[in-house]
N, CA, C and O atoms as a GROMACS GRO file, in nm:
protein
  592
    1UNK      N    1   1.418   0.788   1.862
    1UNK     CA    2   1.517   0.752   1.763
    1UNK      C    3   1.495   0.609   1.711
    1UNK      O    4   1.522   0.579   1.595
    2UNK      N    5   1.452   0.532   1.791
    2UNK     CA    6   1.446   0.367   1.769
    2UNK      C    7   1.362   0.364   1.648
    2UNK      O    8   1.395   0.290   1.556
    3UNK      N    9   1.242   0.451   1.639
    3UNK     CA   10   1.136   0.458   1.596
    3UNK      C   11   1.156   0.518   1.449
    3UNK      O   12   1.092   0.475   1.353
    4UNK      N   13   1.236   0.604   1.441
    4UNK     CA   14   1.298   0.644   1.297
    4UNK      C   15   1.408   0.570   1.228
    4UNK      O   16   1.434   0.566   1.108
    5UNK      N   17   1.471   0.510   1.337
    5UNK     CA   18   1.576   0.349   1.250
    5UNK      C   19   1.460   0.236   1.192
    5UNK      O   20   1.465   0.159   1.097
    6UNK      N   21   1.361   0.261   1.285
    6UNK     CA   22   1.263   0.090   1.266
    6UNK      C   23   1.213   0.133   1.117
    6UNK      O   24   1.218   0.056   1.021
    7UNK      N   25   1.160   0.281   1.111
    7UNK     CA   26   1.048   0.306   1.006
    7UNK      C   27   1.142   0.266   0.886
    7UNK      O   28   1.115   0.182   0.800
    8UNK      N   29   1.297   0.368   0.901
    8UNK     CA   30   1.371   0.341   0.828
    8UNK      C   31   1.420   0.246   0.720
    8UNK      O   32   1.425   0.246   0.597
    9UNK      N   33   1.465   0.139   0.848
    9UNK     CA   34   1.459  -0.031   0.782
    9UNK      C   35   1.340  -0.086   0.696
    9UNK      O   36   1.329  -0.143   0.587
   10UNK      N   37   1.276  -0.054   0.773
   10UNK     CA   38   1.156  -0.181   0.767
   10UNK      C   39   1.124  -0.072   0.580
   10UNK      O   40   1.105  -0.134   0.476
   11UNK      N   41   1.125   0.034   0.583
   11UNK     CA   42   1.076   0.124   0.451
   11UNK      C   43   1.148   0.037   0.350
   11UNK      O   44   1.097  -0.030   0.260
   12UNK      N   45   1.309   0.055   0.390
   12UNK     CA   46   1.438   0.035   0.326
   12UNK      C   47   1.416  -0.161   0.242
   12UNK      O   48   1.445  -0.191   0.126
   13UNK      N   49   1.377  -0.225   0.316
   13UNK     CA   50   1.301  -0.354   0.329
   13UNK      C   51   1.217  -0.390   0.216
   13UNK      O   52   1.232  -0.451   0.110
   14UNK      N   53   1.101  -0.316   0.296
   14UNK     CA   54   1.004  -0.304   0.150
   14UNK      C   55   1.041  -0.264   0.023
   14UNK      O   56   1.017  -0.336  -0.074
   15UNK      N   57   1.095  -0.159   0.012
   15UNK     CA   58   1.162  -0.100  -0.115
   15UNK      C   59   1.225  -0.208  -0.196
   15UNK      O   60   1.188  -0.253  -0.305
   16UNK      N   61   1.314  -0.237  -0.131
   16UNK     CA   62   1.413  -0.338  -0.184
   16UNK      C   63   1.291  -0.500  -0.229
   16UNK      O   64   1.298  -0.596  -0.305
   17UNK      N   65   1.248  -0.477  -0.186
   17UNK     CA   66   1.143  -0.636  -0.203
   17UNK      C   67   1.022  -0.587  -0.305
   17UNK      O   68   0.967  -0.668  -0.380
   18UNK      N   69   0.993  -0.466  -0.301
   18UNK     CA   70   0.978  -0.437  -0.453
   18UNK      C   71   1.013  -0.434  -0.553
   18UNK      O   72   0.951  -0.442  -0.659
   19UNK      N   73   1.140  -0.421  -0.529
   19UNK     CA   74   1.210  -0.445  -0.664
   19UNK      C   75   1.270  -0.551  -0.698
   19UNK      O   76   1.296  -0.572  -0.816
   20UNK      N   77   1.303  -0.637  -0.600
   20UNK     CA   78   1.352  -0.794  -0.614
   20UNK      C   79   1.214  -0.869  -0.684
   20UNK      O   80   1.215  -0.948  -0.779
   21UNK      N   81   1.103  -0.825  -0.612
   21UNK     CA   82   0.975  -0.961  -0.687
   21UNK      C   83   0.970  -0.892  -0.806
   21UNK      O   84   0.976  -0.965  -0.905
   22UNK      N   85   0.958  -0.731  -0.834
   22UNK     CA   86   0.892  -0.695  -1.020
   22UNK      C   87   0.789  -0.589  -0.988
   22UNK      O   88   0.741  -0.506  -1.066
   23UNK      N   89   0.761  -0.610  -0.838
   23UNK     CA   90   0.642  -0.516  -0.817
   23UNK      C   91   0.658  -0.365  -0.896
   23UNK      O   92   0.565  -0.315  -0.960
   24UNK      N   93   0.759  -0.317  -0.884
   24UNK     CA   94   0.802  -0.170  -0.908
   24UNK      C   95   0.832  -0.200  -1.112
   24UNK      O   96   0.861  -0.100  -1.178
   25UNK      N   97   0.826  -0.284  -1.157
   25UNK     CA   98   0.839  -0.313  -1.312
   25UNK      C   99   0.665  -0.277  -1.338
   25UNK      O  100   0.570  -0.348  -1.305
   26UNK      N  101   0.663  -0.151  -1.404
   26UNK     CA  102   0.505  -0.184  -1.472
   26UNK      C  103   0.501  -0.261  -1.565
   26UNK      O  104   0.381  -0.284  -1.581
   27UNK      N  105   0.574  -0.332  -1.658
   27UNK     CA  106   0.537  -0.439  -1.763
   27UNK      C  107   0.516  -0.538  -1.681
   27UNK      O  108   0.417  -0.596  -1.725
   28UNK      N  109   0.550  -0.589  -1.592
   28UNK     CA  110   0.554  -0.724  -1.481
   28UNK      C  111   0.416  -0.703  -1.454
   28UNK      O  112   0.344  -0.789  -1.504
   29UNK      N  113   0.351  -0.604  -1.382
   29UNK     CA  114   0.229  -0.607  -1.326
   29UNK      C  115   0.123  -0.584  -1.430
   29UNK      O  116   0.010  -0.634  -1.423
   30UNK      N  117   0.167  -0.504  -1.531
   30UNK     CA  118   0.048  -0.517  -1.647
   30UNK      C  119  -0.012  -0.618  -1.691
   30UNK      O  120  -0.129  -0.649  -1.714
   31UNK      N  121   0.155  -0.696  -1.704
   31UNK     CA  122   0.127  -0.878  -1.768
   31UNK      C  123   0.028  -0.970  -1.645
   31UNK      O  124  -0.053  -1.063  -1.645
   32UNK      N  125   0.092  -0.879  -1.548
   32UNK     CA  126  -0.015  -0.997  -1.415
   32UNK      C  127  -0.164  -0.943  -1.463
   32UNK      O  128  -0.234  -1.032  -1.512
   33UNK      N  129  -0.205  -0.853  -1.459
   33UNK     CA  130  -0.287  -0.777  -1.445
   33UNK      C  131  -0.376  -0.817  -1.627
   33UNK      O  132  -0.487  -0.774  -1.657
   34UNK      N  133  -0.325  -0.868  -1.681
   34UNK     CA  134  -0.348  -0.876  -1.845
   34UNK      C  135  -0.417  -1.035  -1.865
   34UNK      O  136  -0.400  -1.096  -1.971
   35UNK      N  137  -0.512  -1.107  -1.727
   35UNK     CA  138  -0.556  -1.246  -1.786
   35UNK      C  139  -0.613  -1.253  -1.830
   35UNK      O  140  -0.691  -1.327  -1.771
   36UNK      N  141  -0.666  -1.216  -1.949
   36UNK     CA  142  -0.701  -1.303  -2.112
   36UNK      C  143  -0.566  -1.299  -2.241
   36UNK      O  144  -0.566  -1.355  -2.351
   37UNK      N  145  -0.449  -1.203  -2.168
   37UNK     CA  146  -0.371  -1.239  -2.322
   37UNK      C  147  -0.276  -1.286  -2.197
   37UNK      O  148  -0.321  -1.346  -2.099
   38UNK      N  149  -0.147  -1.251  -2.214
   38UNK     CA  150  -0.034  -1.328  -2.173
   38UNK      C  151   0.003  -1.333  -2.059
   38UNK      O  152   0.114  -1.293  -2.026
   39UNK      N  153  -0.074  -1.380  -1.983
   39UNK     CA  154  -0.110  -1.362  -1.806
   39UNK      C  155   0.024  -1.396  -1.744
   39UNK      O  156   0.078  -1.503  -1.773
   40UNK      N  157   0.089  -1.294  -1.646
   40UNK     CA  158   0.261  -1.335  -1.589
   40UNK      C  159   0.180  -1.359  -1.426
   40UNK      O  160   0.156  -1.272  -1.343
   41UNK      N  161   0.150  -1.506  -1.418
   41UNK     CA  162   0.096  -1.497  -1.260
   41UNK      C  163   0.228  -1.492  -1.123
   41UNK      O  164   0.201  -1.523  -1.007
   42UNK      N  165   0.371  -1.448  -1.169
   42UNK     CA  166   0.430  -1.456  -1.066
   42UNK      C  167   0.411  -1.319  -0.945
   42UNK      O  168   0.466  -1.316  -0.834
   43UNK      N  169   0.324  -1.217  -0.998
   43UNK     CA  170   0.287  -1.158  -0.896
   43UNK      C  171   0.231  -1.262  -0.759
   43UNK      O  172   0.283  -1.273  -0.648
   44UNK      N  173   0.139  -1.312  -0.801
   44UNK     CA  174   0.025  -1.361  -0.689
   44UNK      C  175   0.119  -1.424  -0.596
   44UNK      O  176   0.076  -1.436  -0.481
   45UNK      N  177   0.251  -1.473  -0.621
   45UNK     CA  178   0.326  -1.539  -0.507
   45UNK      C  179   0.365  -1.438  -0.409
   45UNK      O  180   0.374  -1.464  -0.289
   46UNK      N  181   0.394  -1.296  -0.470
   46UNK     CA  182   0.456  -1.203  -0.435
   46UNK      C  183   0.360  -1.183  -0.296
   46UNK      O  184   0.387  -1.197  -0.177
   47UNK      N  185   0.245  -1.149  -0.359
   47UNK     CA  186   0.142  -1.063  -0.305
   47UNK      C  187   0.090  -1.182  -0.212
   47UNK      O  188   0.080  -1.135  -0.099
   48UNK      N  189   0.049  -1.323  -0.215
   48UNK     CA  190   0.065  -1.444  -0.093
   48UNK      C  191   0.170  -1.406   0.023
   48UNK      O  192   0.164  -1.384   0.144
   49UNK      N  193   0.247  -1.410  -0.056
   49UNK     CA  194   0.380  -1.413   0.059
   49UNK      C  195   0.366  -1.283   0.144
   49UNK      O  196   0.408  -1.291   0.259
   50UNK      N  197   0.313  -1.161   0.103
   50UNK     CA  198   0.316  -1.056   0.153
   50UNK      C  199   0.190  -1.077   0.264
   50UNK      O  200   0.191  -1.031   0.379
   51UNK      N  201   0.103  -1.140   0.215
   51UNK     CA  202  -0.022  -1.165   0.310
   51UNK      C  203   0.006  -1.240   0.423
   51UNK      O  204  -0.066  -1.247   0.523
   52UNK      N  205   0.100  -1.292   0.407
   52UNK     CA  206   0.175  -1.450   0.540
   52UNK      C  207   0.253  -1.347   0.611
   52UNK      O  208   0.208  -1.344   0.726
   53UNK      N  209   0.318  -1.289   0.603
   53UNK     CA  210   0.396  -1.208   0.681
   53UNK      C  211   0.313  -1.066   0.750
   53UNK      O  212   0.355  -1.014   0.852
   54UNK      N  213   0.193  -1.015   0.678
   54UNK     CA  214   0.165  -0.948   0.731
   54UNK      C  215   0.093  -0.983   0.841
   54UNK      O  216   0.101  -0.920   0.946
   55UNK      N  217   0.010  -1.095   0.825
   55UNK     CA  218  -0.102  -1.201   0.915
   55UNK      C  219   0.006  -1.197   1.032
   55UNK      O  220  -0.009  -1.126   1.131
   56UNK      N  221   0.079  -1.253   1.017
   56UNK     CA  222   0.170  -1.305   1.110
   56UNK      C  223   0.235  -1.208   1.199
   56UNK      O  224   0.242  -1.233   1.320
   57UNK      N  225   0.286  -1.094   1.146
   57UNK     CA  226   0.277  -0.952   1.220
   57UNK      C  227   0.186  -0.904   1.327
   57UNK      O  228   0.195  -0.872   1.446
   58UNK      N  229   0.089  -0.912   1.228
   58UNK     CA  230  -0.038  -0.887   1.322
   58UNK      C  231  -0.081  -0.968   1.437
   58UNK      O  232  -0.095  -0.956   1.559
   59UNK      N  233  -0.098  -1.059   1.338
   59UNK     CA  234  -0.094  -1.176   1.530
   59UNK      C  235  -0.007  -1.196   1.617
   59UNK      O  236  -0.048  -1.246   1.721
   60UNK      N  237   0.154  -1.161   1.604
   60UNK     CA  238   0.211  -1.140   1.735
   60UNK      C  239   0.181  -0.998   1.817
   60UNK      O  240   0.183  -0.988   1.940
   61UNK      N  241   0.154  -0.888   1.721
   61UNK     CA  242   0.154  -0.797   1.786
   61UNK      C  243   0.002  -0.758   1.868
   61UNK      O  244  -0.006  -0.689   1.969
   62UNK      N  245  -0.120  -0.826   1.789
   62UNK     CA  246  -0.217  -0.862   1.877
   62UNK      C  247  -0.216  -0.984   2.017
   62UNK      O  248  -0.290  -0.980   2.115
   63UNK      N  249  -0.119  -1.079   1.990
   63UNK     CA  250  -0.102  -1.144   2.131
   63UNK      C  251  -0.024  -1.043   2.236
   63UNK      O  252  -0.051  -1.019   2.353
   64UNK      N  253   0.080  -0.993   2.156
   64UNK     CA  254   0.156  -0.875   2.288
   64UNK      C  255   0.066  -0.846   2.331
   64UNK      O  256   0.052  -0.881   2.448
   65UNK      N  257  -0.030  -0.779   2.277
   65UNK     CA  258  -0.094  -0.662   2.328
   65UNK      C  259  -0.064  -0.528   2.290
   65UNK      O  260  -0.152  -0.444   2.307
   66UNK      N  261   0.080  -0.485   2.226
   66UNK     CA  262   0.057  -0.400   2.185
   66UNK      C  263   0.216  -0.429   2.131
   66UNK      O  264   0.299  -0.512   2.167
   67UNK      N  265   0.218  -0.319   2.025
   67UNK     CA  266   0.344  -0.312   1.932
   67UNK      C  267   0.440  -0.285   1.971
   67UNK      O  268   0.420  -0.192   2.049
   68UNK      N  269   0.586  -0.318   1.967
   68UNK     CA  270   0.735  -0.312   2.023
   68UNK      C  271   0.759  -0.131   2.060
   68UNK      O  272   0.795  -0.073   2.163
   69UNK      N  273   0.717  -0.079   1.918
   69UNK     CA  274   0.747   0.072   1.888
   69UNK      C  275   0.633   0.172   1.908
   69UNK      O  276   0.628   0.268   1.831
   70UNK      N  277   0.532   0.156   2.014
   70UNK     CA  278   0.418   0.219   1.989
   70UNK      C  279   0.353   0.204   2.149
   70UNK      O  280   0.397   0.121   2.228
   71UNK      N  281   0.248   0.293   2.178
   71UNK     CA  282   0.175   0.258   2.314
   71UNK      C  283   0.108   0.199   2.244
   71UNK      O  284   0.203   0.132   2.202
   72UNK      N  285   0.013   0.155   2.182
   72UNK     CA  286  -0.096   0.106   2.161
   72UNK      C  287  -0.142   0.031   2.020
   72UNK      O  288  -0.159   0.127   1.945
   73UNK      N  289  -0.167  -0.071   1.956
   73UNK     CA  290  -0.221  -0.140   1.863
   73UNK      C  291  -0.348  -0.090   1.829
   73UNK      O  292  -0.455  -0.120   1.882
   74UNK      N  293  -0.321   0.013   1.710
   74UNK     CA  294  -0.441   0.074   1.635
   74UNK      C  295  -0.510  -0.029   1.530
   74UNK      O  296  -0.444  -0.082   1.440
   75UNK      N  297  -0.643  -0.051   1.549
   75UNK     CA  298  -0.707  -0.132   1.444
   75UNK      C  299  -0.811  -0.106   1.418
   75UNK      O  300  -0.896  -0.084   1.504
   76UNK      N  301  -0.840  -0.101   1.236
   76UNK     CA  302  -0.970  -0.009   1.191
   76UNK      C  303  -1.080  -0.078   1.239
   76UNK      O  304  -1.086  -0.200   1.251
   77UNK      N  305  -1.179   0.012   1.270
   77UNK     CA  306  -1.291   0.008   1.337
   77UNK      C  307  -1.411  -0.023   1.273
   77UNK      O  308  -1.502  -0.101   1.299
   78UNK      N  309  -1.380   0.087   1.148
   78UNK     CA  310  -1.465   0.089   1.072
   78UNK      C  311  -1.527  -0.029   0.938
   78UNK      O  312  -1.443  -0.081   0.865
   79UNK      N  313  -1.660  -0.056   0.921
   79UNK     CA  314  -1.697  -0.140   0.854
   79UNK      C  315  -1.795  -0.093   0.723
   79UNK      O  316  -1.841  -0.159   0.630
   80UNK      N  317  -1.806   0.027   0.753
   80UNK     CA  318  -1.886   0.052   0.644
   80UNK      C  319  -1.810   0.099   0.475
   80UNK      O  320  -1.688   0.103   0.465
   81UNK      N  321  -1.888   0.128   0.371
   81UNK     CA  322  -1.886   0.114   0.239
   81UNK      C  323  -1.972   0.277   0.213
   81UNK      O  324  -2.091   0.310   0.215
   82UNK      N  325  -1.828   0.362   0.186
   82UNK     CA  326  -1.882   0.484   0.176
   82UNK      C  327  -1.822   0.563   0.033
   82UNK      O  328  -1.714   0.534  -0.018
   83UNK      N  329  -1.889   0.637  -0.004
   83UNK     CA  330  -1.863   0.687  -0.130
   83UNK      C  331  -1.743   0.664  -0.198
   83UNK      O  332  -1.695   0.607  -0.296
   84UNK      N  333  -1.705   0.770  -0.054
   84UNK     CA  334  -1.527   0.791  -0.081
   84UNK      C  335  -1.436   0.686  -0.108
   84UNK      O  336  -1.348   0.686  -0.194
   85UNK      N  337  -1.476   0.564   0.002
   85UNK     CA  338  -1.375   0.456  -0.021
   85UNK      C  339  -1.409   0.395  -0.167
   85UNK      O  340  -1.327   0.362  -0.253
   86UNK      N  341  -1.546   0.388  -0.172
   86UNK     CA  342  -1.552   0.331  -0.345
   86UNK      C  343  -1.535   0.418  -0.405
   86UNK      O  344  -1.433   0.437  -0.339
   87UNK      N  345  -1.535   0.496  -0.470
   87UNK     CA  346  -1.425   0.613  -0.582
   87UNK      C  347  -1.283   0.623  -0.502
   87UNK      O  348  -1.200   0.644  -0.590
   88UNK      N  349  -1.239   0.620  -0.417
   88UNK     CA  350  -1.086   0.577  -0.400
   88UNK      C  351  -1.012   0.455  -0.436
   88UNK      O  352  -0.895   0.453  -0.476
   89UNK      N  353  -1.107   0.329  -0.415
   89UNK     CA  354  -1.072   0.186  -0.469
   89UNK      C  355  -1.115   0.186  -0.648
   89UNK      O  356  -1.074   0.102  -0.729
   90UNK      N  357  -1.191   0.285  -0.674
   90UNK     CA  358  -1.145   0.260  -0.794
   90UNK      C  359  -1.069   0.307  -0.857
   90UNK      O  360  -0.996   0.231  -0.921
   91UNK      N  361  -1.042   0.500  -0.871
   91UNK     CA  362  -0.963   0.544  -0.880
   91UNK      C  363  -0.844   0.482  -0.835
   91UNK      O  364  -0.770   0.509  -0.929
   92UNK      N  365  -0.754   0.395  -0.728
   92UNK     CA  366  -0.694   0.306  -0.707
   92UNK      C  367  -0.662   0.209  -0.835
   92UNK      O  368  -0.576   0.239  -0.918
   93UNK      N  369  -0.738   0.095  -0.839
   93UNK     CA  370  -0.757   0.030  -0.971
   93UNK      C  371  -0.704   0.101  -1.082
   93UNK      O  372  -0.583   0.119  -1.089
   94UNK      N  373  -0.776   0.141  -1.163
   94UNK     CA  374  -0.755   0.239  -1.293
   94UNK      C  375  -0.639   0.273  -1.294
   94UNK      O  376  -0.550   0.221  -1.361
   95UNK      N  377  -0.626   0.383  -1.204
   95UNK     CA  378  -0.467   0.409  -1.228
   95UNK      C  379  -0.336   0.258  -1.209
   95UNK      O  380  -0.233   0.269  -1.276
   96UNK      N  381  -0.348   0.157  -1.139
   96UNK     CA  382  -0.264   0.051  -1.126
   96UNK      C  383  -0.331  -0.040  -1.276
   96UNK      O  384  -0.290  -0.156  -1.281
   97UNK      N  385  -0.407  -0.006  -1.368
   97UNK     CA  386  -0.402  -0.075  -1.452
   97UNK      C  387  -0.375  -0.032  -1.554
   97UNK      O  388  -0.327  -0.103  -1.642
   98UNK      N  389  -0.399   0.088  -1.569
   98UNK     CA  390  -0.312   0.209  -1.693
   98UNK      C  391  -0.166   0.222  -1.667
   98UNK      O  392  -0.091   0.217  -1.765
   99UNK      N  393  -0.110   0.241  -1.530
   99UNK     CA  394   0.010   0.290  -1.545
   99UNK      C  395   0.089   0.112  -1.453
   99UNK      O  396   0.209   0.086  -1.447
  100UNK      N  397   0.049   0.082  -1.433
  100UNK     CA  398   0.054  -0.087  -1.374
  100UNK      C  399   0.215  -0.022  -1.237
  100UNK      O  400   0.329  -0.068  -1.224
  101UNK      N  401   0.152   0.079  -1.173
  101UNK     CA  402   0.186   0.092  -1.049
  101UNK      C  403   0.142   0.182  -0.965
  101UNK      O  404   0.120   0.294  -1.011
  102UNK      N  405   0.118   0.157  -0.819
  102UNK     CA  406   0.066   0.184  -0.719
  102UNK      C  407   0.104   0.265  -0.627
  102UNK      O  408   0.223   0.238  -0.645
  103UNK      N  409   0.108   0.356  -0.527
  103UNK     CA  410   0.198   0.422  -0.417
  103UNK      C  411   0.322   0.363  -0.417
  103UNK      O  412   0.419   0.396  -0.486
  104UNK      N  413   0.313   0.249  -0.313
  104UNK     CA  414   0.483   0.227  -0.296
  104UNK      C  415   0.570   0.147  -0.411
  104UNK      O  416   0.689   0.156  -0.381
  105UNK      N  417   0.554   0.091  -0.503
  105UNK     CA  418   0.565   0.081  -0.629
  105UNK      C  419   0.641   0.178  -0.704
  105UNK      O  420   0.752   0.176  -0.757
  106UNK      N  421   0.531   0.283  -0.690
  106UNK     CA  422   0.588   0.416  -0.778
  106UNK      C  423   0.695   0.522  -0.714
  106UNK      O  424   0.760   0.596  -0.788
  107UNK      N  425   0.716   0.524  -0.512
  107UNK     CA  426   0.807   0.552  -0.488
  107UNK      C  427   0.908   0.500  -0.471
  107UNK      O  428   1.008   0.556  -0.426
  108UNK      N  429   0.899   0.385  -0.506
  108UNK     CA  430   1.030   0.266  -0.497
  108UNK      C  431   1.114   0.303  -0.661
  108UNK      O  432   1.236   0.304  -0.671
  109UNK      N  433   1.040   0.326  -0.754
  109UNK     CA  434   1.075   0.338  -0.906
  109UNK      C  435   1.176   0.469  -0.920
  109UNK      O  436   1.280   0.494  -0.981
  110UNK      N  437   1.099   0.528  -0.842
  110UNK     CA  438   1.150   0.676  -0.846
  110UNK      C  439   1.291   0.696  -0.818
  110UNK      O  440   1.374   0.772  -0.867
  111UNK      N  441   1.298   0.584  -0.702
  111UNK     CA  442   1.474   0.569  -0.711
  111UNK      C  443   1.557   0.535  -0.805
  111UNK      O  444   1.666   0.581  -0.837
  112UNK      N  445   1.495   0.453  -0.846
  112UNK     CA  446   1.549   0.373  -0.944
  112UNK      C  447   1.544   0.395  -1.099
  112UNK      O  448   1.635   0.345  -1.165
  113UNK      N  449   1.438   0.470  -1.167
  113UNK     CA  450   1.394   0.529  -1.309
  113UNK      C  451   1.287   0.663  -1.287
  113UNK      O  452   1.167   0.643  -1.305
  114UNK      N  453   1.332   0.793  -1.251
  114UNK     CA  454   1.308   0.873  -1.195
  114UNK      C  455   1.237   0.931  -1.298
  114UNK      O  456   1.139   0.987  -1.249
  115UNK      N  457   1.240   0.945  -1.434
  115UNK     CA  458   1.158   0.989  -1.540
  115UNK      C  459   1.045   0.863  -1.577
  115UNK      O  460   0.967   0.873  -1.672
  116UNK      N  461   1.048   0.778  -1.513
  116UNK     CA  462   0.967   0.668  -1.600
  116UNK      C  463   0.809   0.682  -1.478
  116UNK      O  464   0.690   0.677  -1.509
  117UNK      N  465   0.892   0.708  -1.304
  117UNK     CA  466   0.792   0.726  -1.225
  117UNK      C  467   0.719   0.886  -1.196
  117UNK      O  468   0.634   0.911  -1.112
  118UNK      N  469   0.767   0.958  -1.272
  118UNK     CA  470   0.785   1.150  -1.192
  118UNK      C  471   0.628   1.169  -1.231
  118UNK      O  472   0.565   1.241  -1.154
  119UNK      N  473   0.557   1.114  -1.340
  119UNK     CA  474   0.416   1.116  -1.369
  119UNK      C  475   0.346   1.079  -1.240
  119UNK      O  476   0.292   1.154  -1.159
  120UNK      N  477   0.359   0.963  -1.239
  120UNK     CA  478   0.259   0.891  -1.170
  120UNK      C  479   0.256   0.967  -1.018
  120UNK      O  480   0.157   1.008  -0.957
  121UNK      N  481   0.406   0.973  -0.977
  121UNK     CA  482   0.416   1.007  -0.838
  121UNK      C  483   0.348   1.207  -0.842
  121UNK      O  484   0.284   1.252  -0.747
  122UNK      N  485   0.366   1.254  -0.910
  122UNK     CA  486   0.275   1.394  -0.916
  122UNK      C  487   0.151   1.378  -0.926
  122UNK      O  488   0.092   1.471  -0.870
  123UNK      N  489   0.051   1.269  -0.991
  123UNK     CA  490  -0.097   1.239  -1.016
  123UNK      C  491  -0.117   1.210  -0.869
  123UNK      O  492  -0.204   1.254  -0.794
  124UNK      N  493  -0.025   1.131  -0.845
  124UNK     CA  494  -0.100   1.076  -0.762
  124UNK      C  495  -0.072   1.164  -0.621
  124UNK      O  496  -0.156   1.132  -0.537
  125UNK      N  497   0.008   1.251  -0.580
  125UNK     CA  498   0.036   1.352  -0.471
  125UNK      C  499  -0.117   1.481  -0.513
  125UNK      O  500  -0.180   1.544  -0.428
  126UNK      N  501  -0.136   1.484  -0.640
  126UNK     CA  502  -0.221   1.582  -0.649
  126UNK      C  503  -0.380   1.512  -0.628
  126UNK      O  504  -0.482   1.575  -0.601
  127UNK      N  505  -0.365   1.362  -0.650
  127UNK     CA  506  -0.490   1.315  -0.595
  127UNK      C  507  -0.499   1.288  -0.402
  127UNK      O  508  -0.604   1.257  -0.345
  128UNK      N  509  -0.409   1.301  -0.354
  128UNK     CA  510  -0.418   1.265  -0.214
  128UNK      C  511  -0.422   1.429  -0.128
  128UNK      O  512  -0.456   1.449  -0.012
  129UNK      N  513  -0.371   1.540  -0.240
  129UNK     CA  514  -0.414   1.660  -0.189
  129UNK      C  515  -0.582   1.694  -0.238
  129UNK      O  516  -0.660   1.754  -0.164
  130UNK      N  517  -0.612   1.651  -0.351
  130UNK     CA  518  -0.762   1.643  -0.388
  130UNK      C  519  -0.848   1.580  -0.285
  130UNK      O  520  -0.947   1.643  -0.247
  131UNK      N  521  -0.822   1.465  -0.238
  131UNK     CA  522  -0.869   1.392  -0.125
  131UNK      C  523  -0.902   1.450   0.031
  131UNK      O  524  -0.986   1.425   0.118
  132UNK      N  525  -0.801   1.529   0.019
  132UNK     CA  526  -0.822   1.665   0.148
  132UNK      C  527  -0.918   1.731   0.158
  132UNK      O  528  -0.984   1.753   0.259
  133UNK      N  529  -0.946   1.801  -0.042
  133UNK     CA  530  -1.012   1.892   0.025
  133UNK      C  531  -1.199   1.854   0.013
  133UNK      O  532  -1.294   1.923   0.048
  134UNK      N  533  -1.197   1.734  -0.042
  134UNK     CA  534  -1.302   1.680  -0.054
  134UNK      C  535  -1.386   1.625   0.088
  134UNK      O  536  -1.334   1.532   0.149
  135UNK      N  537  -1.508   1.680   0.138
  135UNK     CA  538  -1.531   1.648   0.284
  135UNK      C  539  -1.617   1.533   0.249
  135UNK      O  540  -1.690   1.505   0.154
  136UNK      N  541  -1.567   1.454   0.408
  136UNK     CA  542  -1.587   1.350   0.417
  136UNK      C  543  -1.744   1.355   0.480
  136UNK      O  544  -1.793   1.420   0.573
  137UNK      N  545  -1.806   1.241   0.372
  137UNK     CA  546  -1.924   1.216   0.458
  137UNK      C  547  -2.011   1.166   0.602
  137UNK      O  548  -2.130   1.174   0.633
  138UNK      N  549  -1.894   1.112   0.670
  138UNK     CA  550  -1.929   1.109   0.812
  138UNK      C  551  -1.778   1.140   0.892
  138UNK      O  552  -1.681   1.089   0.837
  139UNK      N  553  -1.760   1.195   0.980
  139UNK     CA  554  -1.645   1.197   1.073
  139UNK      C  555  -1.663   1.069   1.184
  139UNK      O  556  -1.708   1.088   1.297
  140UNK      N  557  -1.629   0.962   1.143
  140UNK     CA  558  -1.581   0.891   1.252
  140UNK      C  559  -1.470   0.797   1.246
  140UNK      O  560  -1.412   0.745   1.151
  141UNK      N  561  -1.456   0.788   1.376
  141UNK     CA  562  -1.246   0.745   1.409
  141UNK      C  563  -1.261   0.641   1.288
  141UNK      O  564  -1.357   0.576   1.245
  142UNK      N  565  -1.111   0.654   1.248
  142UNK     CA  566  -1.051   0.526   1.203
  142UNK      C  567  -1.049   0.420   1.220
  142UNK      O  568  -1.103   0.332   1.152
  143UNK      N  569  -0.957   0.408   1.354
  143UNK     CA  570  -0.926   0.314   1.403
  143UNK      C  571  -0.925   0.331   1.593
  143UNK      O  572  -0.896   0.421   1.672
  144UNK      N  573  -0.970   0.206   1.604
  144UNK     CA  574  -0.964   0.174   1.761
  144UNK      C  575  -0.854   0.083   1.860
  144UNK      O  576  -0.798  -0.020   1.822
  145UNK      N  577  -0.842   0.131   1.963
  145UNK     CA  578  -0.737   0.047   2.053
  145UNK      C  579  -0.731  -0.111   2.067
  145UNK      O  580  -0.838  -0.168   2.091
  146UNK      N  581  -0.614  -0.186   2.054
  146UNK     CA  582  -0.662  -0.333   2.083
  146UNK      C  583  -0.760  -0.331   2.226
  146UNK      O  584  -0.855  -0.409   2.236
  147UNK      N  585  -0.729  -0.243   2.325
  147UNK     CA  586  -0.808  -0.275   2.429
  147UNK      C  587  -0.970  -0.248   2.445
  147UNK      O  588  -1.039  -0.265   2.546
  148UNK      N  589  -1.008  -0.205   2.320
  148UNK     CA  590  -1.115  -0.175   2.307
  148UNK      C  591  -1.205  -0.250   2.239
  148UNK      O  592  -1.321  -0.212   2.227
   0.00000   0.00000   0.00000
């Protein structure tokens, strides 16, 4: 139960801090996203600040040893540069620069302007079922144990 209040909050959190910085505004991120005409750089504070808190996450929960809500501190393993991830990072891109929003972005909107997000959030559910059935070129783990 702890574990479905934490996801809860912490979702509830994010959401809300999407929509307080602009993240979930696609004109906000277009304009970030737009430097040669009318560049809005108040994303980059957004997206700083998000990097300080996540760092900081991480490094307490790598000194624990392992996470409050979890047996074990999963961390990707992997280092390589494979098809998939580059046509996913771009496909990624493209779509956040045409429609100037992203996964949680676009389910944060949805609450909030439910016809403005219902596109994006169907493209993009039908690209993460596309992603399924597309096989992956090597099978190996994700991610590995901090103790490892």
């Amino acid at each position: 139960m702890a574990k479905i209040v934490s996801a809860f909050a912490v979702g509830l959190l994010f959401g809300l801090g999407l929509l307080v910085s602009g993240m979930a505004d696609p004109a906000k991120v277009l304009a970030f996203l737009d430097v040669t005409g009318r560049w809005d750089p108040s994303l980059a504070f957004v997206m700083a600040g998000a990097i300080v808190v996540s760092t900081t996450g991480y490094l307490v929960a790598r000194r624990r040893g392992r996470p409050l809500l979890a047996a074990r501190l999963e961390i990707p393993n992997r280092h390589d540069l494979d098809p998939r991830l580059i046509a996913g990072a771009a496909v990624f891109g493209i779509g956040w620069g045409l429609a100037g929003l992203c996964p949680g972005p676009a389910l944060t909107l949805l609450t909030v302007a439910p016809a403005q997000a219902a596109t994006f959030v169907v493209a993009m559910v039908a690209g993460m079922l596309l992603f399924r059935l597309v096989p992956s070129a090597a099978a190996k783990p994700a991610v590995q144990g901090a103790d490892a």
